[in-house]
C-alpha positions as CSV (number, residue, x, y, z in Angstrom):
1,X,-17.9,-64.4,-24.1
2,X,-15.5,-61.0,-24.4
3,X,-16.5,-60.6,-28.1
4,X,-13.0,-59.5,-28.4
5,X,-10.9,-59.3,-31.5
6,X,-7.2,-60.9,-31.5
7,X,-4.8,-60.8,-34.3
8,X,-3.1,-64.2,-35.5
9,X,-0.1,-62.9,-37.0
10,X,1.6,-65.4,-39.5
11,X,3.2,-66.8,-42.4
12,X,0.3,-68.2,-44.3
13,X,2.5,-70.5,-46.7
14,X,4.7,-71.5,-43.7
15,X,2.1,-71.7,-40.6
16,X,-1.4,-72.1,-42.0
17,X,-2.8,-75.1,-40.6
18,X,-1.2,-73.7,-37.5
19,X,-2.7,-70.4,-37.7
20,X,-6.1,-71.6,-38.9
21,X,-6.2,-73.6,-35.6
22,X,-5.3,-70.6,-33.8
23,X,-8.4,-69.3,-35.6
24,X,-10.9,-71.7,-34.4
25,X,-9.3,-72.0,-31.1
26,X,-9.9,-68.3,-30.3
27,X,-13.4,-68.5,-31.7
28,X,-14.0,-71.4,-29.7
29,X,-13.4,-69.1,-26.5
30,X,-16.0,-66.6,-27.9
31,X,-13.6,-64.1,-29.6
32,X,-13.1,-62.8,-33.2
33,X,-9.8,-63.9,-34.7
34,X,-8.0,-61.8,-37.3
35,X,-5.4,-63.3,-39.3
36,X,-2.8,-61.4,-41.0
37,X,-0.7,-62.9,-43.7
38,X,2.9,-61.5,-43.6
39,X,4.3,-64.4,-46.4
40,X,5.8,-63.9,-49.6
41,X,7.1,-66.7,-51.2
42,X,4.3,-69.7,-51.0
43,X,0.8,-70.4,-51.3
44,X,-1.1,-69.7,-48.3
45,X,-2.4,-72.3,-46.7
46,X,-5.6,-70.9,-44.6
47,X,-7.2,-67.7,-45.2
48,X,-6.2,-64.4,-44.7
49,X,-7.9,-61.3,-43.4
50,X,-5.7,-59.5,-44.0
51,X,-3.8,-60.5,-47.2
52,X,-0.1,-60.6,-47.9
53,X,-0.7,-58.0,-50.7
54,X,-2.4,-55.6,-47.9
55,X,0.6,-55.9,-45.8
56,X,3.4,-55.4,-48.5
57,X,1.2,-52.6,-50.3
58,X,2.0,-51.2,-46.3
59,X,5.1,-51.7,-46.3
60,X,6.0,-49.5,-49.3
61,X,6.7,-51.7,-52.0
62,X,3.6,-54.3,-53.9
63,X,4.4,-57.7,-53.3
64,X,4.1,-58.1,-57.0
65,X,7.5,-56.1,-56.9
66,X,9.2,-58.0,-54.3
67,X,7.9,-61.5,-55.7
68,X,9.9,-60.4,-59.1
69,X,13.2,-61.4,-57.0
70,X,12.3,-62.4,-53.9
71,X,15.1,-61.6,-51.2
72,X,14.4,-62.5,-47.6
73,X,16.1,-59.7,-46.3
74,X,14.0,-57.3,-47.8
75,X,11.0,-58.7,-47.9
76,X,11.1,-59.7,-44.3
77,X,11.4,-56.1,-42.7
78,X,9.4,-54.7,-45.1
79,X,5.9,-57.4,-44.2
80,X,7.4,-56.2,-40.3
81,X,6.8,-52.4,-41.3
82,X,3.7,-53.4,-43.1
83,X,2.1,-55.3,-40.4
84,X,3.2,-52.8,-38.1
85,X,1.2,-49.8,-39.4
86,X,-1.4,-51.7,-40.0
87,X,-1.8,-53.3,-36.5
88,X,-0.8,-50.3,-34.6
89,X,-3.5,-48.3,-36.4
90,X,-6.4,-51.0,-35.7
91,X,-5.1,-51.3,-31.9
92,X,-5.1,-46.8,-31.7
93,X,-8.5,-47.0,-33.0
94,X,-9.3,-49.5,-30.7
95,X,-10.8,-52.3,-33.3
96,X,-7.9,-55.1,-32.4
97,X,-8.0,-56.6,-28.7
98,X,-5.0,-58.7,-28.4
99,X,-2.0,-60.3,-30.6
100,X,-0.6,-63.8,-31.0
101,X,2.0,-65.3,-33.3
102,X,4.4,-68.3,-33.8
103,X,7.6,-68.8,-35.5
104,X,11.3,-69.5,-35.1
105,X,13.6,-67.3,-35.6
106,X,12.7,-65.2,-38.3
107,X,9.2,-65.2,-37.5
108,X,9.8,-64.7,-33.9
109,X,12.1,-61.3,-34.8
110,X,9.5,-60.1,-37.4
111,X,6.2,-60.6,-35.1
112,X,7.9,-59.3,-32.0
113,X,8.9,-56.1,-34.1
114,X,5.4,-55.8,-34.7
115,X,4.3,-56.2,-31.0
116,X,7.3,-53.6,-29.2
117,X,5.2,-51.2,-31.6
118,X,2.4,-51.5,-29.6
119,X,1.3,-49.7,-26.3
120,X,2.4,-51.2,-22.6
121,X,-0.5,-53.6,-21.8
122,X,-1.8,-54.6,-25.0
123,X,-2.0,-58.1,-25.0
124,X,1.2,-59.8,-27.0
125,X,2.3,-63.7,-27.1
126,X,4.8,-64.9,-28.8
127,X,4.9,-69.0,-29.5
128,X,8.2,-69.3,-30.1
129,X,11.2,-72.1,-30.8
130,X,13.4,-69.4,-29.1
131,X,11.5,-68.5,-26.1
132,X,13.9,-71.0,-24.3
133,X,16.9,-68.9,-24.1
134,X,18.2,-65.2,-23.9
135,X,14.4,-63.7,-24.9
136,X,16.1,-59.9,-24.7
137,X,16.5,-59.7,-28.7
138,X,13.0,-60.0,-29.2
139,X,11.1,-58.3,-25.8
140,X,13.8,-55.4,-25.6
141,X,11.7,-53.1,-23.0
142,X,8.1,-54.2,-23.9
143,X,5.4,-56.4,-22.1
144,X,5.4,-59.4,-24.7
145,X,5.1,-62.8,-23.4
146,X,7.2,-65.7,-24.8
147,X,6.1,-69.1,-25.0
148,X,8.2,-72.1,-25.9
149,X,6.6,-74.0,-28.1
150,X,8.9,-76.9,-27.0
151,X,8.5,-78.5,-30.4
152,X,9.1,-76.7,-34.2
153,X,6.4,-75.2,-35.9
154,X,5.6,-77.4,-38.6
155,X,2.4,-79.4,-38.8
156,X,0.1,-79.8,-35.8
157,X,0.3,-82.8,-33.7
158,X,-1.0,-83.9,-29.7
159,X,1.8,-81.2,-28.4
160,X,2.1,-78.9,-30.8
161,X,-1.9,-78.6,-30.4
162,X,-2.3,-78.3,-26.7
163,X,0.4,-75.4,-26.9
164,X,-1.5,-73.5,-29.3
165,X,-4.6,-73.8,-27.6
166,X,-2.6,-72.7,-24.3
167,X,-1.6,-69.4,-26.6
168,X,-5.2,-69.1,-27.7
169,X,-6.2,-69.0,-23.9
170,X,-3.7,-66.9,-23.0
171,X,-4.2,-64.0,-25.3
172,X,-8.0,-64.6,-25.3
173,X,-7.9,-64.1,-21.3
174,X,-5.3,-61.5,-21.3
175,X,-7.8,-59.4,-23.8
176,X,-11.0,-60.0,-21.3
177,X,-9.5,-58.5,-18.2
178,X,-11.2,-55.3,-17.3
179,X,-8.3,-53.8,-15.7
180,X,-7.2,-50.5,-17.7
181,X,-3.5,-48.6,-17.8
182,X,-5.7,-45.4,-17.0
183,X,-3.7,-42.3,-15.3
184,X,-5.0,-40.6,-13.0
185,X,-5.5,-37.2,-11.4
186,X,-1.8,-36.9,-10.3
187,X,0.9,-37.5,-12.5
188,X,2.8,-41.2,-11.9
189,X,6.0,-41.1,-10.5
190,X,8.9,-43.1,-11.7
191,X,12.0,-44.2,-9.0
192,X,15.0,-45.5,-10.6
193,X,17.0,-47.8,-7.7
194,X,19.7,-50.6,-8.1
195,X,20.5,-53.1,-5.3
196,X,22.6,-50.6,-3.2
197,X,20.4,-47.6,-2.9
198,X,17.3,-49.4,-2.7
199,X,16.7,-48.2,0.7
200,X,16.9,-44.3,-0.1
201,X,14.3,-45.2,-3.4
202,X,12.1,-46.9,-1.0
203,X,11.8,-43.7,1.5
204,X,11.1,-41.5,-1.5
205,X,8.7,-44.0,-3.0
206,X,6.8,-43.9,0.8
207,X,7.2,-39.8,1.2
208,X,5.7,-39.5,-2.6
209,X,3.1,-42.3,-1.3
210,X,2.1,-40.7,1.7
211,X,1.1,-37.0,-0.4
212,X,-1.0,-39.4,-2.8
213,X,1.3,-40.1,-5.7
214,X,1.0,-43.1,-7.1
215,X,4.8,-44.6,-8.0
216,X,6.5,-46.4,-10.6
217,X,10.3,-47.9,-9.6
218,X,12.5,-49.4,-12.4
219,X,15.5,-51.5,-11.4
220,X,18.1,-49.3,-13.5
221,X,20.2,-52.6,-15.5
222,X,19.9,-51.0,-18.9
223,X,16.2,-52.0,-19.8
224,X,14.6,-50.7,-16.7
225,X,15.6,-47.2,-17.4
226,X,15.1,-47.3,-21.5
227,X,11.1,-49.0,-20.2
228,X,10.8,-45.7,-18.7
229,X,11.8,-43.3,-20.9
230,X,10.2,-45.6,-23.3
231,X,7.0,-44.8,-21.0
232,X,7.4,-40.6,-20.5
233,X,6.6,-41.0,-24.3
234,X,3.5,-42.9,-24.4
235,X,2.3,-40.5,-21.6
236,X,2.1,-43.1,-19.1
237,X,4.9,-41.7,-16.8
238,X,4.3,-37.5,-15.9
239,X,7.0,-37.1,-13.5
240,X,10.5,-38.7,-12.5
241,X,12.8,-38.9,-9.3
242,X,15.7,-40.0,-11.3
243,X,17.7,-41.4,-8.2
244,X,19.9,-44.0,-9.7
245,X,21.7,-43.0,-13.1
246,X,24.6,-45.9,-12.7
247,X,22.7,-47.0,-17.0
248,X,24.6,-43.6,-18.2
249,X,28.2,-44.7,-16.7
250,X,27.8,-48.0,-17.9
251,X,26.9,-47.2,-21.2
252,X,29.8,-45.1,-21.4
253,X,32.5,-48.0,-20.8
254,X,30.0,-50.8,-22.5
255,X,29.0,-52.5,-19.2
256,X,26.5,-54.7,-18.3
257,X,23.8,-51.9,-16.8
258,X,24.2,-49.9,-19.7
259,X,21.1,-47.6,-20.8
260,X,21.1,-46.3,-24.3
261,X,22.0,-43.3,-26.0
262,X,18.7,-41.7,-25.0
263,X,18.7,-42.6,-21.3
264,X,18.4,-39.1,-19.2
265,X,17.2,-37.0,-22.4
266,X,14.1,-38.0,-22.3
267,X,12.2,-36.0,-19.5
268,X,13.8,-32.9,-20.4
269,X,12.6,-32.9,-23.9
270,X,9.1,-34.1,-22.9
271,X,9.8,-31.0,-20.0
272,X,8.4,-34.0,-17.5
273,X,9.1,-32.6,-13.7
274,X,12.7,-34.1,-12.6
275,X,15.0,-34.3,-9.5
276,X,18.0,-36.2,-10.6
277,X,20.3,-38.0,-8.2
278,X,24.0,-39.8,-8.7
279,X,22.7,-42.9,-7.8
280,X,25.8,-45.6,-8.2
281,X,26.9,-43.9,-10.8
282,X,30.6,-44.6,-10.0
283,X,29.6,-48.3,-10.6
284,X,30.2,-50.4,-13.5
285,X,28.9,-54.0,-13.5
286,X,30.1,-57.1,-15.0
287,X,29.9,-60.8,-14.4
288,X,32.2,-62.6,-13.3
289,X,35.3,-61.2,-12.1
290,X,37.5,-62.8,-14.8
291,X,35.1,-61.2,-17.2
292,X,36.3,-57.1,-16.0
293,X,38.4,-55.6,-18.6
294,X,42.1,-55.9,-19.0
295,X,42.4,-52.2,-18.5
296,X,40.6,-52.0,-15.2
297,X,43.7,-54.4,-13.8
298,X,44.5,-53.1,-10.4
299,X,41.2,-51.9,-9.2
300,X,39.0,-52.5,-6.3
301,X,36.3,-55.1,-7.3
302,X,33.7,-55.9,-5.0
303,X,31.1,-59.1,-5.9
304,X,27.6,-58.1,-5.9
305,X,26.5,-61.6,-6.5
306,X,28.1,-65.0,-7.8
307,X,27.4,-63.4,-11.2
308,X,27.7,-59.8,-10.9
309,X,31.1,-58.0,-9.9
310,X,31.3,-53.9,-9.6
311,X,34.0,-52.1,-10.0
312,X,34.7,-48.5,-9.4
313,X,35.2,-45.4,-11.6
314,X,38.8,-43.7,-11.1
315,X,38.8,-39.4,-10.6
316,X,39.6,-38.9,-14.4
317,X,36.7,-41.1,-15.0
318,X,34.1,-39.7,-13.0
319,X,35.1,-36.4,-14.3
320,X,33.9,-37.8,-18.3
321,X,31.0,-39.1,-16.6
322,X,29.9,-35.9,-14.8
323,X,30.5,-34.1,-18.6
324,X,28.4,-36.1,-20.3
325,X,25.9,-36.5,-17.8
326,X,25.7,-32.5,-18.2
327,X,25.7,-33.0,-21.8
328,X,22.5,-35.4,-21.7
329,X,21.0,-32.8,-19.7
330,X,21.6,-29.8,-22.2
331,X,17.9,-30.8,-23.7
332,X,16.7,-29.8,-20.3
333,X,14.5,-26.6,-20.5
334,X,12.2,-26.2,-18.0
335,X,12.9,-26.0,-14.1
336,X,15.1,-29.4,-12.8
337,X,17.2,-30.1,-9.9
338,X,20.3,-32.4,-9.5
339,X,20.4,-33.3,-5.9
340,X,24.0,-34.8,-4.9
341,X,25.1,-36.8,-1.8
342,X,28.5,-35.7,-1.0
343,X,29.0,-38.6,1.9
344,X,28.5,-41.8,-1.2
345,X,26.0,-42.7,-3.9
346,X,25.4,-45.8,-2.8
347,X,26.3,-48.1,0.1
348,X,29.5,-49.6,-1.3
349,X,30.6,-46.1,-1.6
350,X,30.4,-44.7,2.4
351,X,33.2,-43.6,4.4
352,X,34.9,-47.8,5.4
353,X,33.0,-49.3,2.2
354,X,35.2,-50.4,-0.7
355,X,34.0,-47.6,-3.0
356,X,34.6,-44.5,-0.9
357,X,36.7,-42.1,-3.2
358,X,35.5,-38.7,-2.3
359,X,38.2,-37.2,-4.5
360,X,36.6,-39.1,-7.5
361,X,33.8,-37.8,-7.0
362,X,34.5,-34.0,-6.4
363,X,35.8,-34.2,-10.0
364,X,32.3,-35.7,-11.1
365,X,30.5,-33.1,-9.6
366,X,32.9,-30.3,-10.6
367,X,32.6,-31.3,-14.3
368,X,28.6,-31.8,-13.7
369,X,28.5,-27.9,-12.2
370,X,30.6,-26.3,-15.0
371,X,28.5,-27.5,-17.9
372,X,24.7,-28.0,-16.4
373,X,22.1,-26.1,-18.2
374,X,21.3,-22.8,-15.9
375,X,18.2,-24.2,-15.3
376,X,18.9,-26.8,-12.7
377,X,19.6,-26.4,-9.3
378,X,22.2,-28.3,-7.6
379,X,21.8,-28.9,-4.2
380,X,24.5,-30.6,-2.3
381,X,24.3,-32.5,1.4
382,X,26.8,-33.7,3.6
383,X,25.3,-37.3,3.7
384,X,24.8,-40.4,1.6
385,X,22.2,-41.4,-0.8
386,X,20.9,-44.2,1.4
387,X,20.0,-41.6,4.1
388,X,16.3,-41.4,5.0
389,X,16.5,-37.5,5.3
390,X,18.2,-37.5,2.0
391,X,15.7,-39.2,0.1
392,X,13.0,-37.3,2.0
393,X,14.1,-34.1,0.6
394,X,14.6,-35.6,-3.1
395,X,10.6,-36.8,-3.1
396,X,9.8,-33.5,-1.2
397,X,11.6,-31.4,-4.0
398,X,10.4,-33.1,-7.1
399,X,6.3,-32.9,-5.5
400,X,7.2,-28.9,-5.4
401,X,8.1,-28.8,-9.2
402,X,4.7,-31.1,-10.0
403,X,3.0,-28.6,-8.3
404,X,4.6,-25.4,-9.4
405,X,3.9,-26.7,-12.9
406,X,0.3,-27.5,-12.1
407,X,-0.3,-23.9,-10.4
């Protein structure tokens, strides 16, 4: 018996029978449900307690209003923003436990809009027709769990049934663990690594370890990064050893890894302690190698995996990338340092590797030097990224600027 309080999030006229057995289901387990009708058009079928009227009124506009010509496109994101600020507030004052919802596709993209508003660890599954495929749309960089429902949601039947009841469980159970996302006394760490400079990332990740940091790592392929940028904001994440930044290359020439718009702004405007290395960043990663762009004809191409083929930036290009990573930086305005390894950012780019240019990357640094904010330090060695004295120094540097800011 949690006593716990989940919401049911759903279309009323669409998914009542369904939600009212999500109702009993989760009352059967000892919890509270809360349903929340985010409808328009029909006559709900189960009750709400939270009505349609509540969630449009919301969302800025009465559903009177939007009834008088009712246009999915509006009144869809609008019941999102609704039930958004309405379940966001009862989860911040700590009244609402867990969320479930079902749907296909428009009610998979309106309820998981409601659950990526909500904090890391706060229970969210998603029953969906779509949870079979590409789920990226929908979870973006947050912990929601997709379910296939297998079958489509209309009308409950042996399968249909069970699956639900599986949901109930799930969110039910995920809502009565006692584990917290509590920080602690010293700030959590994040590590950026990819595949080749994993084994730098892990020496910092034990050097920060062994002076009692706890550590964060996110595999920087687009989401990992945004996740913990995503997290510096919700105050989860208090200091960062930025050691791979191959998401800001990539973004620039629309690869696979890419990492936003945002993605190395964040901890300088949030004036989070940072060491920043040039982790792969002469990397850009792509499927296949008959998927590489026309314009990169000619270039050295090295297969990662069956499915993932780098190829590497040209002098020119490292010198853009070395600009605008300065340029990302600019919000920078506390004390950071940009530690470089002058011998290869990661190991397909050491002296007898594929990727070794050191030309290229003279002009990446250059660039980087000319337009850093005065603030950071660049520190230079004669060695790679992958080198356990390298990465050593990086954790060593970044717990000096935790603790000058703590002093």
């Amino acid at each position: 018996m949690n006593g716990k309080t989940i919401v049911v999030l759903a279309t009323l006229d669409t998914k009542g029978h369904e939600a009212q057995y999500l109702r009993e289901q989760i009352e059967k387990m000892g919890d509270k449900a809360l349903v929340v009708d985010v409808g328009v058009v029909g006559t709900p079928a189960a009750r709400a307690d939270i009505t349609r009227e509540a969630v449009a009124e919301a969302g800025g506009i009465p559903l009177a209003k939007l009834l008088e010509k009712p246009d999915r496109e509006v009144a869809a994101p609008l019941m999102a923003n609704g039930a958004t600020k309405i379940v966001t507030e009862l989860a911040d004052e700590g009244k609402v436990h867990g969320i479930v919802a079902m749907g296909g596709t428009q009610g998979t993209t309106l309820a998981t809009k409601v659950m990526r508003a909500l904090p890391y660890g706060f229970p969210k599954v998603m029953v969906s027709t779509m949870a079979s495929g590409n789920v990226a749309p929908w979870v973006d960089i947050k912990d929601i769990t997709m379910m296939f429902s297998v079958t489509d949601i209309l009308g409950l039947n042996p399968v249909t049934r069970k699956i639900l009841a599986n949901a109930a469980g799930s969110v039910c159970g995920m809502a009565g663990v006692d584990v917290k996302l509590e920080r602690g006394e010293k700030p959590l760490v994040a590590v950026t690594t990819v595949g080749i400079t994993t084994q730098g990332a892990m020496k910092a990740v034990q050097v920060l370890e062994d002076a009692g940091y706890e550590t964060i790592v996110f595999h920087a392929i687009g989401p990992g990064g945004r996740a913990m940028e995503q997290m510096m904001k919700e105050e989860i994440i208090g200091a960062v050893l930025d050691y791979s930044t191959i998401e800001v290359s990539n973004e620039m020439h629309h690869a696979l890894l890419a990492g936003g718009q945002e993605r190395l702004t964040t901890a300088g405007k949030l004036g989070i302690p940072q060491v920043i290395c040039p982790g792969a960043i002469e990397v850009l990663v792509f499927n296949e190698p008959e998927t590489v762009p026309q314009k990169y004809q000619g270039r050295t191409l090295i297969r990662h995996s069956p499915q993932i083929t780098d190829l590497r930036l040209n002098k020119e290009e490292m010198a853009e990338v070395g600009g605008e990573v300065a340029r990302r930086l600019q919000h920078t305005r506390d004390e950071a340092i940009f530690m470089i390894p002058t011998a290869g950012y990661d190991s397909y780019a050491v002296e007898g590797m594929g990727f070794y240019e050191p030309h290229a990357d003279a002009a990446f640094v250059a660039e980087l030097r000319a337009n850093l904010p005065k603030n950071f330090r660049i520190i230079e060695r004669d060695t790679h990224i992958e080198d356990p004295a390298f990465a050593t120094e990086a954790a060593k540097l970044l717990i000096s600027l935790i603790e000058k800011r703590q002093n």
